[in-house]
C-alpha positions as CSV (number, residue, x, y, z in Angstrom):
1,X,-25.7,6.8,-14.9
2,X,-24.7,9.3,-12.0
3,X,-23.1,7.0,-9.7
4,X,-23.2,8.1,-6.4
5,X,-19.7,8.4,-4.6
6,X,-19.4,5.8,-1.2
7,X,-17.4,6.4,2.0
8,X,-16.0,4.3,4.4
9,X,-17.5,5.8,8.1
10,X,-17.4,2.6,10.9
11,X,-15.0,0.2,11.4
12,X,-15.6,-3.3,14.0
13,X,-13.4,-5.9,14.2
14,X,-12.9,-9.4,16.4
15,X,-9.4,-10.8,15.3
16,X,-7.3,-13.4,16.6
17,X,-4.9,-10.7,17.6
18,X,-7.1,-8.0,19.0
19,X,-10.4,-7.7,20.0
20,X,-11.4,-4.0,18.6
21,X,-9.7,-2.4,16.0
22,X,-7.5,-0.1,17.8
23,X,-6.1,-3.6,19.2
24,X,-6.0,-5.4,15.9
25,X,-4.5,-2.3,14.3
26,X,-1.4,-1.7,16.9
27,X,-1.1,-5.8,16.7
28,X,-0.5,-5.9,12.9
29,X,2.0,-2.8,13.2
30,X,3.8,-4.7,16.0
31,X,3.6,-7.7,14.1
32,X,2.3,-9.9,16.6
33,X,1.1,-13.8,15.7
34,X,-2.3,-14.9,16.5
35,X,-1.3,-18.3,16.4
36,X,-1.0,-21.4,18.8
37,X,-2.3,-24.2,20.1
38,X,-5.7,-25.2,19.0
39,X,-7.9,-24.5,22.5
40,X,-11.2,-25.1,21.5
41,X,-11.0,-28.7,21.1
42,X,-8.9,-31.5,21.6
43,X,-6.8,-31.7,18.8
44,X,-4.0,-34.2,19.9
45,X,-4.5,-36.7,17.3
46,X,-4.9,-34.3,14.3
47,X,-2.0,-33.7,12.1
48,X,-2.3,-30.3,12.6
49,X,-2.8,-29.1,15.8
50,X,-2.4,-25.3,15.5
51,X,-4.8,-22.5,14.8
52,X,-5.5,-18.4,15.1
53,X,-7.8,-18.2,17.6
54,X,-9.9,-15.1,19.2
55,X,-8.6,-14.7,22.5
56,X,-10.6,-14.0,25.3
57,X,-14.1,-13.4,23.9
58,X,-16.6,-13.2,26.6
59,X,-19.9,-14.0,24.9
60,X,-21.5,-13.5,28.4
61,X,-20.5,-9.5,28.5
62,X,-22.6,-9.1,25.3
63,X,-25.3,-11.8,25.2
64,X,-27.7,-12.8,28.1
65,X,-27.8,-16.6,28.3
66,X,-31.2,-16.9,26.7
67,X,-29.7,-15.1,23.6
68,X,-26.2,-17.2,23.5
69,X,-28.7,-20.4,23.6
70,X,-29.7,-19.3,19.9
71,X,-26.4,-17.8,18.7
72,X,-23.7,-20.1,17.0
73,X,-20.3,-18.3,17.5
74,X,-20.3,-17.0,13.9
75,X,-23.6,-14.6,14.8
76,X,-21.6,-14.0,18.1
77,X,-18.7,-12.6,16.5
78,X,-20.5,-10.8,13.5
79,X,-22.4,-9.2,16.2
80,X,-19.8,-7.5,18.2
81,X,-18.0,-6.8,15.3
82,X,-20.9,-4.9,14.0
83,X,-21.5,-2.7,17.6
84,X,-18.3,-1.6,17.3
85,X,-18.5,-0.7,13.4
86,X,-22.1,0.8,14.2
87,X,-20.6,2.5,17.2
88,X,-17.7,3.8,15.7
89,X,-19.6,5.1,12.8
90,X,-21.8,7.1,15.3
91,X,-25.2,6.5,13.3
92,X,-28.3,8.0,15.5
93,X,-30.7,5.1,14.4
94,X,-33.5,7.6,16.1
95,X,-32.8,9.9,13.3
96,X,-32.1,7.3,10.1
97,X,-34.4,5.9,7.8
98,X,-33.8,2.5,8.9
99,X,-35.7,0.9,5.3
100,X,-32.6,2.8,3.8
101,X,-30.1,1.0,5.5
102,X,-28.9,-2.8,4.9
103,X,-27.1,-5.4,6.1
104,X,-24.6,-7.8,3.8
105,X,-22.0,-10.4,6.0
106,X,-20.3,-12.8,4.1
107,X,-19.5,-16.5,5.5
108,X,-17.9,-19.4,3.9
109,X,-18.8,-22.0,6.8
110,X,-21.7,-20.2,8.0
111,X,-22.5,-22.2,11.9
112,X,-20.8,-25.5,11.4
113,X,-19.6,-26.1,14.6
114,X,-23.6,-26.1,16.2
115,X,-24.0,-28.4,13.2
116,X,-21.5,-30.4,14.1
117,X,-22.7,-30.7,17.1
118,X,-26.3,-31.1,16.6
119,X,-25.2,-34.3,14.1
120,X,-23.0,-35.9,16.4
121,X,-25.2,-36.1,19.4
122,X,-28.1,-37.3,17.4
123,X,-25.6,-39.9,15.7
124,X,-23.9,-40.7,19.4
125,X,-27.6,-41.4,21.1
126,X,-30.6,-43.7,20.7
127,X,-31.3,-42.2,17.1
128,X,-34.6,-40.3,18.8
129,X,-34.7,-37.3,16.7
130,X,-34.3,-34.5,19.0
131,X,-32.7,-31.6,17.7
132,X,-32.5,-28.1,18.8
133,X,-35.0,-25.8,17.4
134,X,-32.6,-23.2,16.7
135,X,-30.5,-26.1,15.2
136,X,-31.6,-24.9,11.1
137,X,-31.7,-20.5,12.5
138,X,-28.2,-21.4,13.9
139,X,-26.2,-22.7,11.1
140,X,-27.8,-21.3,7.8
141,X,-25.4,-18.7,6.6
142,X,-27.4,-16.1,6.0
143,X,-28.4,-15.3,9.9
144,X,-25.5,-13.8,10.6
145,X,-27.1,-10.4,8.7
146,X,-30.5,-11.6,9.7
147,X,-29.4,-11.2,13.1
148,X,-27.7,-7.5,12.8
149,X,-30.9,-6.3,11.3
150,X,-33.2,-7.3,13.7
151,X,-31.4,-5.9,16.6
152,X,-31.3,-2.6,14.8
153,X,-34.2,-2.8,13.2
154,X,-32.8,-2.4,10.0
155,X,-35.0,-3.0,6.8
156,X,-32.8,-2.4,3.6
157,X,-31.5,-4.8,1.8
158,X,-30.3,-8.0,3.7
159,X,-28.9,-11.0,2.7
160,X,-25.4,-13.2,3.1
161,X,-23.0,-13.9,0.3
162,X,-20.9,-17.2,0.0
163,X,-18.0,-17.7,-2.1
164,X,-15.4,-19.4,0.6
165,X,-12.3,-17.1,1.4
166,X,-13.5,-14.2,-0.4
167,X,-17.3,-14.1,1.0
168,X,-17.1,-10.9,2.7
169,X,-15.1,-9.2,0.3
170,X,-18.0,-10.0,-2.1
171,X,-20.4,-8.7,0.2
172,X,-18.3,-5.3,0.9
173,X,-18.4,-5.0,-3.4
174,X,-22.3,-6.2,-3.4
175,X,-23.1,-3.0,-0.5
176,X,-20.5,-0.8,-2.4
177,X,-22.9,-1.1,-5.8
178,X,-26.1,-0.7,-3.8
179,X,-24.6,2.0,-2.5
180,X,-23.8,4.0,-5.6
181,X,-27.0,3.1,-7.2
182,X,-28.5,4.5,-5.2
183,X,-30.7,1.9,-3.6
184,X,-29.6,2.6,0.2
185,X,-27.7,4.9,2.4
186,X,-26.1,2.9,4.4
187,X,-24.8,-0.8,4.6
188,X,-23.7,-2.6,7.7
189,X,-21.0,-5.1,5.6
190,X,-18.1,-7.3,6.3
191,X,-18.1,-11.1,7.1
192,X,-17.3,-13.6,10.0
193,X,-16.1,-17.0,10.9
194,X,-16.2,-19.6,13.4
195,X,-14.6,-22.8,11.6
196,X,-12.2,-23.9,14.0
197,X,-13.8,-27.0,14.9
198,X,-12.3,-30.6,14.4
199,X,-14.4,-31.4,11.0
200,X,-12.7,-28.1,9.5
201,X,-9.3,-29.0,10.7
202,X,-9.9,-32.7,9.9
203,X,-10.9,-31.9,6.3
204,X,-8.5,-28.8,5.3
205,X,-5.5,-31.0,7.1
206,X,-6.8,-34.0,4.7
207,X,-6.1,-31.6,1.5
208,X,-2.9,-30.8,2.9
209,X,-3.9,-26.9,3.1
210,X,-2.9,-26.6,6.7
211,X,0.3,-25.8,7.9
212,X,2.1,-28.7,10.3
213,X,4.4,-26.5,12.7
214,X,2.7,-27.4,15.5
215,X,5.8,-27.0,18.0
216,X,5.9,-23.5,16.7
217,X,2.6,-22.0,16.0
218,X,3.6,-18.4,16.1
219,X,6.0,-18.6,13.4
220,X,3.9,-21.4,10.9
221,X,2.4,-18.7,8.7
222,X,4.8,-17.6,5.8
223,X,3.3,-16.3,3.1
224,X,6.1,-16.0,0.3
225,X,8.5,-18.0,2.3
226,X,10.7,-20.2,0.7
227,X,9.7,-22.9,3.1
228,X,5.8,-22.1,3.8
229,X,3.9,-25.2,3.8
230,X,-0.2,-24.5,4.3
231,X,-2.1,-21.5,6.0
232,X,-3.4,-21.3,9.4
233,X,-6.6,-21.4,10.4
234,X,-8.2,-18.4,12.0
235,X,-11.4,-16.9,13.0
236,X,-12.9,-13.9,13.8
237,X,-15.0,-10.6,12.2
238,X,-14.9,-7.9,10.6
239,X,-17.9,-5.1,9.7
240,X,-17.3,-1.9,7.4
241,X,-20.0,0.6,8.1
242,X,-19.9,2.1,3.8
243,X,-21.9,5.4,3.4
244,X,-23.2,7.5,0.1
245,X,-21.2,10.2,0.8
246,X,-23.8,12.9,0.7
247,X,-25.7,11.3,3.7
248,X,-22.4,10.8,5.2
249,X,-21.6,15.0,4.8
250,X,-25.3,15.2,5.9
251,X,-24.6,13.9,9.4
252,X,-21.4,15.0,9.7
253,X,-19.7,11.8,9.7
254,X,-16.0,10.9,10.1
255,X,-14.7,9.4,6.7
256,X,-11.9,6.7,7.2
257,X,-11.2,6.1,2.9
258,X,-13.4,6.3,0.0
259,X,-14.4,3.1,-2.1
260,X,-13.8,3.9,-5.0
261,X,-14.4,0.5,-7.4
262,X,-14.0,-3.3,-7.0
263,X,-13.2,-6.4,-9.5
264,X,-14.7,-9.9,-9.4
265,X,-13.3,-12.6,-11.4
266,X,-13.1,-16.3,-11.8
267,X,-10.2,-18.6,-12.0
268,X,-12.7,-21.1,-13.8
269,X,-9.5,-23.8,-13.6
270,X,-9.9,-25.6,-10.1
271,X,-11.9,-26.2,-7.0
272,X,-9.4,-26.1,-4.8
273,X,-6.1,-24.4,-6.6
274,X,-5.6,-21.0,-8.0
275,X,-4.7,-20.4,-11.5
276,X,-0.3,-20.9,-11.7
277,X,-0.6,-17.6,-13.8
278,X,-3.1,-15.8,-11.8
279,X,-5.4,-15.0,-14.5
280,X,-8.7,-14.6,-12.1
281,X,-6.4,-12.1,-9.5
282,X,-4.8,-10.1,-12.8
283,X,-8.5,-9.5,-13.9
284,X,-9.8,-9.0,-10.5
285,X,-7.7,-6.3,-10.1
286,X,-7.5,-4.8,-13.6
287,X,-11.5,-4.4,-13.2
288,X,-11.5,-2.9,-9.7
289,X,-8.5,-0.1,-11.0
290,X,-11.2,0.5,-13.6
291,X,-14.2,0.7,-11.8
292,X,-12.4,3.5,-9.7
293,X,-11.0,5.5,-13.2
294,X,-7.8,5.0,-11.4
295,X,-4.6,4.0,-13.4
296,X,-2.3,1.1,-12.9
297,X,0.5,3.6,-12.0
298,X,-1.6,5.2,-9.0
299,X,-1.9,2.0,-6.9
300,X,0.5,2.7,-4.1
301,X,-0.2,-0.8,-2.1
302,X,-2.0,-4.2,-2.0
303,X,-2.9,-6.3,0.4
304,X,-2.4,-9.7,-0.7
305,X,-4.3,-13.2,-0.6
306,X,-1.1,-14.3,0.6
307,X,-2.1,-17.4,2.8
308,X,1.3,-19.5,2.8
309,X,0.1,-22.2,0.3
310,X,2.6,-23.3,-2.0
311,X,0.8,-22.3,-5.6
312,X,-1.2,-19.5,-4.8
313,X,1.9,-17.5,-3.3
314,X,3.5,-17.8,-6.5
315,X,0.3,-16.9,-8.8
316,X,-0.5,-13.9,-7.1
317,X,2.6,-11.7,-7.6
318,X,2.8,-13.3,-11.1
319,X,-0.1,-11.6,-11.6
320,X,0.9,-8.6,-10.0
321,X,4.2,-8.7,-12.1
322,X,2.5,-9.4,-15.3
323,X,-0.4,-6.7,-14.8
324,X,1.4,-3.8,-13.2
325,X,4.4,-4.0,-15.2
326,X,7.4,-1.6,-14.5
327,X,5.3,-0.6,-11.8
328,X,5.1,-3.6,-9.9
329,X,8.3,-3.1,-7.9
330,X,6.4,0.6,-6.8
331,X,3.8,-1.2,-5.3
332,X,4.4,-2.3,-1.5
333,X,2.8,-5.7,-0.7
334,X,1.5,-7.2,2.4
335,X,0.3,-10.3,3.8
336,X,-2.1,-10.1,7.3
337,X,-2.6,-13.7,7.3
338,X,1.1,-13.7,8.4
339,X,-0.6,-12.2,11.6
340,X,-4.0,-13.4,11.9
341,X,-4.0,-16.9,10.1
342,X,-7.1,-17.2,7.4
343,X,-10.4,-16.3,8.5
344,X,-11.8,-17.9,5.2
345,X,-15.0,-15.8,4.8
346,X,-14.1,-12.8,7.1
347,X,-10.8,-12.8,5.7
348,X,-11.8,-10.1,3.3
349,X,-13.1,-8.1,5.7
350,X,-10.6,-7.5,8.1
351,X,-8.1,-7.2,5.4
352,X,-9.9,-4.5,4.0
353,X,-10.0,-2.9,7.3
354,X,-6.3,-3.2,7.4
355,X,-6.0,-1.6,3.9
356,X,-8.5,1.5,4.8
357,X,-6.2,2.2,7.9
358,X,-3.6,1.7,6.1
359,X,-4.1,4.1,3.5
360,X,-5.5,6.6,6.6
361,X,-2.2,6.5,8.3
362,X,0.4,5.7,5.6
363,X,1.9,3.0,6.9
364,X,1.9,-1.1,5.4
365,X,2.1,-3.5,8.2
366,X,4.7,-5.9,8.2
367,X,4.6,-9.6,6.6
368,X,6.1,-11.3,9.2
369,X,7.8,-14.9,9.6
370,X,9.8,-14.1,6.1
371,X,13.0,-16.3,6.5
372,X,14.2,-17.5,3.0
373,X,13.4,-15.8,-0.2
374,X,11.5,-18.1,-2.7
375,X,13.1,-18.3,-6.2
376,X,10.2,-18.8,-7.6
377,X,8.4,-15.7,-6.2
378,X,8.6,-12.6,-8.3
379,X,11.3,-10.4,-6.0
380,X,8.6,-7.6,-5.3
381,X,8.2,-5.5,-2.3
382,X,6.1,-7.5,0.5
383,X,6.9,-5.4,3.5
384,X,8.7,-8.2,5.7
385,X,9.2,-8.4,8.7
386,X,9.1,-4.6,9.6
387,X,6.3,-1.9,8.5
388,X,6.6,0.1,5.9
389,X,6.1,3.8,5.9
390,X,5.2,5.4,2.8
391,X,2.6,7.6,1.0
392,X,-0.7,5.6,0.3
393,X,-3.3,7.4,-1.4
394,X,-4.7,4.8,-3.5
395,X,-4.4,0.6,-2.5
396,X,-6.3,-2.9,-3.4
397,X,-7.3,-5.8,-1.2
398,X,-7.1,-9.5,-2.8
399,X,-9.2,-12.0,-1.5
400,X,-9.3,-15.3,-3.5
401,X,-11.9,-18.3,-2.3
402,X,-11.6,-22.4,-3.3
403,X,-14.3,-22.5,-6.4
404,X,-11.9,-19.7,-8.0
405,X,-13.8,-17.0,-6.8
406,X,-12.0,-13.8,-6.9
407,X,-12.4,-10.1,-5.3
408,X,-10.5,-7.1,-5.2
409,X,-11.6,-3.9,-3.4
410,X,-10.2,-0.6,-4.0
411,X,-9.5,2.4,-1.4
412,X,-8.9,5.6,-2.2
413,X,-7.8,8.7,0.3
414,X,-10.7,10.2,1.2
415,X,-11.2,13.9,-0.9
416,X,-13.8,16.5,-1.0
C-alpha cells in the first residue's frame, strides 16, 4: 500500500505545571514540580496525601454554567486542551470537510469523580433513586471525543480508547493509522484525566503505587532514584492536532514533527507489574523503529514511562539496554513524570507533546529529583536534573498501562 505520510500541526495542553503549552513547555525546561498537597479533597487520613494537580483552571472562563452542569472535569479538561490544539493548528473549519476529520481521546478513568459522587449521595440518602440525568453522558469514557466533535461539528471517525496509562498514546497510534490509510485528514487526538479523587487515591495508595512523601511533595517523584518509592498522581490533557501531510501543504500549515511509526505490545505477565525484563517496552519500541524504516542507531532520544515505581524503573532501561545495544548509552533519556506526576490516560499525550518539542527545539528536559544512583538501573543517560541540549532528529515516547498494555510513538524532524 502507498501509505500516506502524517504531520504533527496543533498542539493543546492542561498540565499540572502549565496551563498552555508554551507554559508547560518553559516548566519542564525549568524543571519545575507540579506537586503538593492534595486540594481537591480532604485527604488528611489517607496515607498519601500528595498529588499533581492543575492549577488554577477556571472552568467558568470557558463553560457557561448550564454547560459545566453536564461536563465531568475530564470533558472539561479535554476540551480546553483541544481549543488550543485546534487553535494552534489554525484549521478554518468553514473551509474543511468536517466528515474528513475525527476525533480519538484516550482515558483510563474516564468521569469517576461525578461517579463517585452520584453513588455516594444515593448511598448517603433515603435510597430514592434520584440520579442526575447526565450521570451515565458524564462518566462513560468515550464522551470526552463525543464532546469535541459536537462542538466542531466534526463527523470522522470518533471514538475513545482505554488501556490505563497508555490510553492516549493508543489513540495518537489508532489516528496516526487512520491517517496514513487514508481514511481522514485530520484527527483531533490526545487523552485526559481527572482521577484525583479519594477512591483513586484510596485504591492506588492500597497497592502501594503511590508515593508517601507527603511533607515534601515537590521532590516525591524520582524516577530512577535509588530511593523512589511510588509515582504521583497527576491530572490534566493533552490533544495533538496529526495531519496527512498533503492536506497539511494544502493549507499551508505549520509542521511541529512528523509521525513517522508506532509499536504496541503486551507484557501478557501481570495486571498490575511490568515485565522485570521489559519484553512488552523492548517490542514496543522495536515495532515503532520499524514502522518508521528508521534504524536502531538513528534514535537520538526517548521519553521514558519512568513513573518512580520500583520494578518498572528498572525494566524499562533493561529494555533499552538490551534492544539498543552499544547504542544505548547514545540515546538521552527522560522522565516528565518527574515534573508532572502521572496523568494515567493523558500521560501519553502530553509526553508526546514534550517529545515533538523536543525534537523541534533540540533540547531534552531535565529528570529532576535524581539524588542517588540505583545499582540496579542500567547507568544510561536520563538527563537529570539539568536539560540536555543536543541534536534530536529522530526520538520515541514510552507509555506503559496496568493490564500490560504497551505504546511507543515515534517522531521524526519534520522534512520535505
Amino acid at each position: 500500500m502507498n501509505l500516506k505520510r502524517v504531520v504533527v500541526t496543533g498542539l493543546g495542553s492542561l498540565t499540572p505545571i502549565g496551563n498552555d503549552v508554551p507554559t508547560f513547555w518553559d516548566s519542564l525546561l525549568k524543571g519545575v514540580s507540579g506537586a503538593g498537597v492534595i486540594t481537591h479533597f480532604d485527604a488528611s487520613l489517607f496515607k498519601c496525601r500528595i498529588a499533581a494537580e492543575v492549577k488554577g483552571f477556571d472552568g467558568e472562563g470557558f463553560f457557561d454554567r448550564k454547560e459545566r452542569r453536564k461536563l465531568d472535569l475530564f470533558s472539561q479538561y479535554g476540551l480546553v486542551a483541544a481549543d488550543e490544539a485546534i487553535r494552534d493548528a489554525a484549521i478554518d473549519f468553514e473551509k474543511a470537510d468536517k466528515d474528513r476529520i475525527g476525533v480519538i481521546i484516550g482515558t483510563g478513568m474516564g468521569g469517576c469523580e461525578s461517579f463517585q459522587e452520584e453513588i455516594l449521595s444515593y448511598a448517603e440518602g433515603n435510597r430514592v433513586p434520584r440520579f442526575s440525568p447526565f450521570f451515565v453522558t458524564k462518566t462513560i469514557g468515550d464522551i470526552c471525543a463525543g464532546q469535541i466533535s459536537i462542538k466542531y461539528g466534526l463527523r470522522g471517525p470518533n471514538y475513545a480508547t482505554s488501556a490505563a496509562c497508555a490510553s492516549s498514546a493508543m489513540a495518537i497510534a489508532d489516528a496516526f493509522m487512520l491517517l496514513r490509510l487514508g481514511k481522514a485528514d485530520i484527527m483531533v487526538s490526545g487523552g485526559s484525566e481527572a482521577a484525583i479523587i479519594p477512591a483513586s487515591i484510596g485504591g492506588f495508595s492500597s497497592m502501594q503505587a503511590l508515593s508517601t512523601r507527603n511533607d515534601e511533595p515537590l521532590v516525591a517523584s524520582r524516577p530512577f532514584d535509588r530511593d523512589r518509592d511510588g509515582f504521583v498522581l497527576g491530572e490534566g490533557a493533552g490533544v495533538l492536532i496529526l495531519e496527512e501531510l498533503e492536506h497539511a501543504k494544502a493549507r499551508g500549515a505549520k509542521i511541529y514533527a512528523e509521525i513517522t511509526g508506532c509499536g504496541l505490545s503486551a507484557d501478557a505477565y501481570h495486571i498490575a507489574a511490568s515485565h522485570p525484563e521489559g519484553i512488552g517496552a523492548l517490542n514496543a519500541m522495536r515495532l515503532a523503529v520499524e514502522d518508521s524504516e528508521m534504524q536502531l542507531s538513528d534514535v537520538d532520544h526517548i521519553n521514558t514511562h519512568g513513573t518512580s515505581t520500583p520494578i518498572g524503573d528498572i525494566s524499562e532501561p533493561k529494555a533499552v539496554e538490551a534492544l539498543f545495544g552499544s547504542h544505548a548509552s547514545h540515546i538521552t533519556l527522560n522522565s516528565t513524570k518527574s515534573m508532572t506526576g502521572h496523568l494515567l490516560g493523558a500521560a501519553g499525550a502530553i509526553e508526546a507533546i514534550a517529545t515533538i518539542l523536543a525534537v523541534q527545539n533540540d533540547v531534552v528536559p531535565p529528570t529532576i529529583n535524581h539524588f542517588n544512583d540505583d545499582p540496579n538501573i542500567a547507568p544510561l543517560d536520563f538527563s537529570f536534573n539539568h536539560p540536555t541540549q543536543r541534536h534530536i532528529d529522530f526520538a520515541l515516547s514510552n507509555t506503559f498501562g496496568f493490564g500490560g498494555h504497551n505504546a511507543c510513538l515515534a517522531f521524526r524532524k519534520y522534512r520535505c
